[in-house]
C-alpha positions in Angstrom: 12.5 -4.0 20.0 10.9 -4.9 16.6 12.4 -5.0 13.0 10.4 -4.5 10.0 11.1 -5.4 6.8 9.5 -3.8 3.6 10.5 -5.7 0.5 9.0 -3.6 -2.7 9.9 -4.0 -6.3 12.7 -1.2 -6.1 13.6 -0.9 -3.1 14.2 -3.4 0.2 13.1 -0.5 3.6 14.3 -2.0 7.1 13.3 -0.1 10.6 14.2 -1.0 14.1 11.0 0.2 16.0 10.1 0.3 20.1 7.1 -0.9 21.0 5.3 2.5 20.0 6.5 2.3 16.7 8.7 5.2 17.1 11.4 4.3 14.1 14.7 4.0 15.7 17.4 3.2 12.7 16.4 3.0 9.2 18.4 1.2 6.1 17.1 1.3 2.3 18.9 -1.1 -0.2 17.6 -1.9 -4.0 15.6 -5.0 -3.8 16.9 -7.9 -5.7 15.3 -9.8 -8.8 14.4 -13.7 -7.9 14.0 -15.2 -4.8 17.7 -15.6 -3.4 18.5 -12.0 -4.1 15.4 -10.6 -2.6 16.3 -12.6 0.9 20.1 -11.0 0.3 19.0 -7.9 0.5 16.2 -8.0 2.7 19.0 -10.0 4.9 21.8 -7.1 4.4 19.0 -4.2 4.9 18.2 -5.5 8.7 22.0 -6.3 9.7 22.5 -2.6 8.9 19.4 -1.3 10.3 20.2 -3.2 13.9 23.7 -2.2 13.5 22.8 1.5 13.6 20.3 0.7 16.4 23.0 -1.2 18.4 20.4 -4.3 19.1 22.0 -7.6 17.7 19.3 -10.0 16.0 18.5 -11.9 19.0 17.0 -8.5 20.3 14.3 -8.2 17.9 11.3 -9.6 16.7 10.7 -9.8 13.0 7.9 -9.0 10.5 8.1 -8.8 6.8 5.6 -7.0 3.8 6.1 -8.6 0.7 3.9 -8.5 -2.6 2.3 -11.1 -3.9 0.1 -13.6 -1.9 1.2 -15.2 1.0 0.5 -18.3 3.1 2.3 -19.5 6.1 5.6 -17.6 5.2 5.3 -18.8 1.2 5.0 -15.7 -1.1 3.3 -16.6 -4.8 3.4 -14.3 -7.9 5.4 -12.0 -6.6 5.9 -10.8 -10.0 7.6 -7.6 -9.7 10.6 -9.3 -7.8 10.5 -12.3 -10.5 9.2 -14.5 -7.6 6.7 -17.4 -8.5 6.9 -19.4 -5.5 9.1 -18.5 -2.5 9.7 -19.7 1.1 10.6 -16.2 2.0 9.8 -17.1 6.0 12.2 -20.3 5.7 14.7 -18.5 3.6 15.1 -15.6 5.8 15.2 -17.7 8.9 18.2 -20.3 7.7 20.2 -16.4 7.1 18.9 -15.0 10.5 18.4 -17.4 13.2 14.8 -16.6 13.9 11.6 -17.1 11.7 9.8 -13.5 10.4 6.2 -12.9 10.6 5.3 -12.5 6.7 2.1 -11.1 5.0 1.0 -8.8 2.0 2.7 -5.4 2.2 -0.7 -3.5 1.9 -1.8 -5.3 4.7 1.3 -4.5 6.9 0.9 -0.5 5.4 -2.5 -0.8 6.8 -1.1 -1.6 10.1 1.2 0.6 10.3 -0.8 3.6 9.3 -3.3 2.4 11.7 0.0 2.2 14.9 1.3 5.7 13.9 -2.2 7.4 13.8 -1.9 6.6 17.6 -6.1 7.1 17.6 -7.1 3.8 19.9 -7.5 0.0 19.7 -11.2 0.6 18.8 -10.5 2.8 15.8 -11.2 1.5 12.0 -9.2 2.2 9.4 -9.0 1.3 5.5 -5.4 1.8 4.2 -5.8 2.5 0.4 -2.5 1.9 -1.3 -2.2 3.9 -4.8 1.2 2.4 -6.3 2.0 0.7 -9.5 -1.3 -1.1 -8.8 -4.2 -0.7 -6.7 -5.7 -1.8 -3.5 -6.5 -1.5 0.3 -5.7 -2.7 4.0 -8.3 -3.0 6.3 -8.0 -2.4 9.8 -10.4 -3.1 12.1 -10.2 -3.1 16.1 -6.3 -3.4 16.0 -6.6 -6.4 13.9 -6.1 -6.5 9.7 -9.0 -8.2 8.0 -8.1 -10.3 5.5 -11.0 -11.9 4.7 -11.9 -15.7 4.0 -9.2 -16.2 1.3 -7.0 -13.0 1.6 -8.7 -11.2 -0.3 -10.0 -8.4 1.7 -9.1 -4.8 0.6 -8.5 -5.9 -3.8 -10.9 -3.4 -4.5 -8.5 -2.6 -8.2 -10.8 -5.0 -9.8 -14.1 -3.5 -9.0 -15.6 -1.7 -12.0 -16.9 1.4 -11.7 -17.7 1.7 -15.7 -18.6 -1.2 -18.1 -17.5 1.3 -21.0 -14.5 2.4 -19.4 -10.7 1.4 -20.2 -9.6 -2.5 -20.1 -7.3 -3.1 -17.7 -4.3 -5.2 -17.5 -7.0 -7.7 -15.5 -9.2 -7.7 -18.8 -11.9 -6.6 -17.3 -13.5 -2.7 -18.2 -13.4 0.5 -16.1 -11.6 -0.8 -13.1 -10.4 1.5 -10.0 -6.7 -0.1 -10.6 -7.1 1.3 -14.0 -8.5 4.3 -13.1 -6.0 5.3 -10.3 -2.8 3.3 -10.0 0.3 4.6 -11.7 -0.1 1.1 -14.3 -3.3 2.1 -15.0 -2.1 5.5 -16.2 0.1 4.9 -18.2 -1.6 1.7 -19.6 -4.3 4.4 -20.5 -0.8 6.8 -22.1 -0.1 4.1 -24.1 3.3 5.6 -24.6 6.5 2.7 -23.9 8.4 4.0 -21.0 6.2 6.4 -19.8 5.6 6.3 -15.9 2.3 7.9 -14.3 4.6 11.0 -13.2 4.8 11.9 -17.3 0.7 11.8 -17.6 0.3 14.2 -14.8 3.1 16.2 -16.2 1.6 16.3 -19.7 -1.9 17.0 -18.1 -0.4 20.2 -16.2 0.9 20.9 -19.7 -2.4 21.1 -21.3 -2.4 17.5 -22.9 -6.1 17.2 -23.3 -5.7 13.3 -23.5 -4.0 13.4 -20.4 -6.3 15.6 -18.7 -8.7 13.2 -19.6 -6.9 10.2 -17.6 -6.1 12.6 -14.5 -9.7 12.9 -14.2 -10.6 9.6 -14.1 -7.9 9.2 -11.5 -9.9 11.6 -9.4 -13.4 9.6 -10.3 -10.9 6.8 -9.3 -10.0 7.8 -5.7 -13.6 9.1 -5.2 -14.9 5.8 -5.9 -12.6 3.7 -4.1 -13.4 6.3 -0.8 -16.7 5.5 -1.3 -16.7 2.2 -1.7 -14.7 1.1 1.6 -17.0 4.0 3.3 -20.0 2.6 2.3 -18.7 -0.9 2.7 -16.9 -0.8 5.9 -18.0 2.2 7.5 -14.4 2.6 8.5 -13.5 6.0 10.7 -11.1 7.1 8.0 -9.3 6.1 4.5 -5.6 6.9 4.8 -4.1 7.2 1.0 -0.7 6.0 0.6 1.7 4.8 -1.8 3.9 6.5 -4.9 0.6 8.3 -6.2 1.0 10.2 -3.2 3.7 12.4 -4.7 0.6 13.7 -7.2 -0.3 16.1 -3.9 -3.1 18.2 -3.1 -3.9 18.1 -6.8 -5.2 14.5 -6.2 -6.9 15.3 -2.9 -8.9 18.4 -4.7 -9.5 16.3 -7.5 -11.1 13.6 -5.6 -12.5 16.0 -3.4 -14.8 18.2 -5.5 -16.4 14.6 -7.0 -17.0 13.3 -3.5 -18.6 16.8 -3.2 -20.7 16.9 -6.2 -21.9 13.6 -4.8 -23.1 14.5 -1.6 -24.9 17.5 -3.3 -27.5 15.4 -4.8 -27.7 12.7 -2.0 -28.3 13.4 1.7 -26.9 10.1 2.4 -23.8 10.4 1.1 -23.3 14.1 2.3 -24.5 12.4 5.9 -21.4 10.5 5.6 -18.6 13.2 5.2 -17.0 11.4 2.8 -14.2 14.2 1.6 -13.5 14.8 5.5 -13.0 11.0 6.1 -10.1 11.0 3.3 -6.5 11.5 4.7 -3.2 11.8 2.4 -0.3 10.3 4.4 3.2 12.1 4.2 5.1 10.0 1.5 8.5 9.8 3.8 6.7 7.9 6.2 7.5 4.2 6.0 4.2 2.9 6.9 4.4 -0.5 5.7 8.1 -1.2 7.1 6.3 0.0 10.8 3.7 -2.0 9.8 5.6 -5.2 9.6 7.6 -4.6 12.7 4.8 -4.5 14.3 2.8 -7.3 13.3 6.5 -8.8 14.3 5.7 -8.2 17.4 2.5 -9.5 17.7 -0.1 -7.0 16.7 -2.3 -7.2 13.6 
């Protein structure tokens, strides 16, 4: 039995998980602010979760996701939990009796998109995150690359327009800007608004919104073509709260990848529209994900 642990910046999302992945008990808590609450709750989240599974903690193995950057079990600027530095491996460990498995939550979403598409060790896969920020997973023959300093798959900060919008980064016409729910409503400029109120006011006839919804279909487009092109992966899974935009997003992205391909052979060679998947949002990828590199994989 594996546990997985998915600590995001609203919500902490434990699984219990056999060795197929197959989710067996599930418990979602809010995540805590600051490192002491954030081990609390990612603590009471996986008594629950092995409670309902009727395994005790010495009948599991352990993986976390986190954000932020991790090294050896130490999370950094985790900023949207209010962590700077934390030993989240230790910390768990002195509650639980067993030390997790920690990485980047994209990475562990990449991982477990890649176990639940059930497709074969040899099958490549870029996991492309579209949350509050921006960025991808990259998995490739059953292992997550993560690149000489971990920083495989941060695609947000590629430009794809020196004229375009600054993003929180600094830098002009970035993909995180383009097609993350910050970057929309950075574009909005309106305080409080979430990316769910651009799309609404684009569907409203907002021309100003419009505007930003289509660069968040330029956005996904890009970002397709760019782990395509880079990678050559066999699909891009998309993930993350963006996902609740729909088909809208897949159409939108979709007729540019088309209007691509139709003035370049190359590109229409490479099937790029056909090679772009939308994962069901109730699917707790990156929970999976971390059970599983728990349990040795990844």
């Amino acid at each position: 039995m594996h546990l997985g642990i998915d600590i995001g910046g609203t919500k902490t999302d434990a699984v219990v998980v056999d060795a197929a992945g197959t989710v067996l008990a599930r418990r979602r808590l809010p995540s805590g602010w600051g490192g002491e609450a954030v081990v609390a709750a990612a603590l009471e989240a996986s008594r629950a979760a092995c409670a309902d599974a009727g395994v005790t903690p010495a009948d599991v193995t352990v993986g976390i996701g986190t954000p932020g950057t991790v090294v050896d079990g130490v999370v950094s600027h985790a900023v949207n939990l209010g962590v700077d530095v934390l030993d989240l491996a230790g910390a768990f460990a002195a509650g639980w009796g067993a030390r997790p498995v920690v990485d980047n939550d994209v990475n562990v979403g990449a991982l477990g998109a890649w176990a639940l598409a059930g497709d074969g060790a040899d099958r490549s896969m870029a996991y492309l995150n579209l949350g509050t920020g921006l960025a991808a997973g990259l998995v490739l023959g059953g292992t997550v690359w993560r690149g000489a300093r971990g920083a495989a798959g941060e695609i947000g900060h590629i430009s794809v327009d020196p004229a375009g919008p600054i993003g929180a980064d600094g830098l002009p016409g970035g993909l995180e800007t383009y097609a993350s729910g910050s970057g929309l409503t950075l574009q909005w400029g309106a305080d409080g608004a979430t990316g769910r109120d651009v799309v609404e006011a684009a569907a409203a006839g907002d021309a100003r919104a419009r505007e930003i919804c289509e660069r968040a279909y330029y956005g996904l487009a890009s970002c397709v073509r760019v782990l395509v092109l880079t990678l050559d992966v066999d699909e891009v899974v998309i993930g993350g709260g963006m996902t609740a935009w729909g088909d809208d997003l897949i159409a939108g992205a979709t007729r540019i990848l088309d209007a691509w391909a139709a003035t370049s052979p190359f590109l229409a060679s490479l099937d790029l529209a056909q090679r772009m998947r939308l994962l069901e949002i109730d699917i707790p990828v990156a929970a999976v994900g971390a059970a599983m590199l728990g349990g040795g994989r990844g």
